[in-house]
VODO-70982 format. One record per residue: x, z, y of N, C-alpha, C in turn. Coordinates in steps of 0.02 Angstrom, whole numbers, padded with zeros to 5 digits, always signed. Atoms other than C-alpha are relative to their C-alpha. Example, Ala and Ser with C-alpha at 12.3 -4.5 7.8 and 13.67 -1.06 7.14 Angstrom:
# residues 2
+00045+00000-00059+00615+00390-00225+00045+00000+00060
-00042-00003-00059+00684+00357-00053-00039+00037+00055
//
This chain:
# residues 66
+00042-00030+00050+01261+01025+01777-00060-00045-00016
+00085+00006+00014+01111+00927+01793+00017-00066-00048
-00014+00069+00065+01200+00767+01709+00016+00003-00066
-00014-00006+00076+01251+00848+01573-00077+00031-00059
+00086-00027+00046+01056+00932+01528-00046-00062+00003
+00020+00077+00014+01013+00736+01556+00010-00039-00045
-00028+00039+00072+01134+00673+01435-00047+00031-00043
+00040-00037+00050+01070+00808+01317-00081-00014-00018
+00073+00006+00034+00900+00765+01335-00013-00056-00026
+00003+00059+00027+00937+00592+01294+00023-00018-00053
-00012-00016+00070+01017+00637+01159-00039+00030-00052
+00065-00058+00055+00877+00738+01088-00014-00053-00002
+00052+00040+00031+00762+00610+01116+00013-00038-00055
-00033+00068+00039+00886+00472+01026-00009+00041-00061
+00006-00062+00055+00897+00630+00886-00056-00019-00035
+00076+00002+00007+00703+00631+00885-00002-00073-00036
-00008+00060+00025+00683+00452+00875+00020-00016-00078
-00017+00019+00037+00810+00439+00739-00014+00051-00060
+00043-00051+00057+00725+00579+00637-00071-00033-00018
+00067+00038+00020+00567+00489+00630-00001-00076-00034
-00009+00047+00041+00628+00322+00593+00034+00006-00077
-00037-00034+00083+00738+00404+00435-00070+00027-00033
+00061-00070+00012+00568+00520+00402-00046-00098-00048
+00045+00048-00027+00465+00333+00424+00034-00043-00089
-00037+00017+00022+00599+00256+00318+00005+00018-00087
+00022-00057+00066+00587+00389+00169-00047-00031-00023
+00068+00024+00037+00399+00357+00145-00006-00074-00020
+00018+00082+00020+00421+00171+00142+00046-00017-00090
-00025-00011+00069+00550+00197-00010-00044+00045-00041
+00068-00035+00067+00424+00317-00094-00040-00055-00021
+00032+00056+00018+00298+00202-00094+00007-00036-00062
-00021+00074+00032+00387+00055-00147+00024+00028-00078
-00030-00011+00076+00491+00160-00288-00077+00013-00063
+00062-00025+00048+00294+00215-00359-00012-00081-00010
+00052+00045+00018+00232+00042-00361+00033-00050-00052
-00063+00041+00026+00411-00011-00431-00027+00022-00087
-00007-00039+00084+00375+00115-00580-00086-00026-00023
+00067+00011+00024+00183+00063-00602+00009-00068-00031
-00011+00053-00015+00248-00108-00611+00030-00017-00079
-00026-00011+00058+00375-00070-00741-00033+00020-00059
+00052-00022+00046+00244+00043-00840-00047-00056-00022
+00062+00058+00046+00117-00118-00854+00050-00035-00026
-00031+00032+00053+00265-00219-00916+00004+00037-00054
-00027-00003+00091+00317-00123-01056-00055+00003-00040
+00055-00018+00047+00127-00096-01103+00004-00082-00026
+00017+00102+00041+00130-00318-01104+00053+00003-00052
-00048+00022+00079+00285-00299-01205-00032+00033-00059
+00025-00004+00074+00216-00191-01342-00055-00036-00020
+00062+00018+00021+00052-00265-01336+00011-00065-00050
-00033+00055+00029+00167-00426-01391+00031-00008-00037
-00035-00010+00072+00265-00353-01510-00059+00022-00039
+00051+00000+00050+00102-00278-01588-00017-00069-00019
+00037+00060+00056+00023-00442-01602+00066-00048-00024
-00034+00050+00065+00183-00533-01680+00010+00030-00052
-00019-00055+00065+00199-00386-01799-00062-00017-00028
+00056+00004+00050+00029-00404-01862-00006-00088-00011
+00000+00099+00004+00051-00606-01848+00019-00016-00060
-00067+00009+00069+00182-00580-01963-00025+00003-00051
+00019-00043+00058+00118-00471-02072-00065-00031-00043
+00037+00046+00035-00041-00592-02112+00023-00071-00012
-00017+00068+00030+00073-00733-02132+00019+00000-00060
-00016+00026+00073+00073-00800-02315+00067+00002+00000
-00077-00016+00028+00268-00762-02392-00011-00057-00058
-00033+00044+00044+00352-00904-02479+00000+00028-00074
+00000-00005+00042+00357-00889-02655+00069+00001-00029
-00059+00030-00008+00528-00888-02719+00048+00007-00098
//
């Protein structure tokens, strides 16, 4: 009896353990996926900011005559 409420507890602990590193594991992908999307969000603001200014680039460039 007593080896088998030994195993068991070594099994919890390993359990435990591997609930916290998964738990540990989680938050490090949160994180990373927020800083992924903040990341993404300032690019697309540089892209429009770059399509605004070739759109207005454009738009004060002198047109050929034709």
């Amino acid at each position: 009896m007593s080896c088998s409420r030994d195993t068991d507890h070594r099994d919890g602990d390993a359990a435990r353990q591997a609930g916290r590193d998964a738990y540990k594991g989680v938050q490090d992908l949160k994180h990373d996926a927020k800083q992924a999307a903040r990341q993404l969000h300032d690019a697309g603001n540089q892209f429009r900011q770059g399509w605004d200014e070739a759109k207005h680039d454009n738009e004060n460039k002198p047109r050929p005559h034709r």
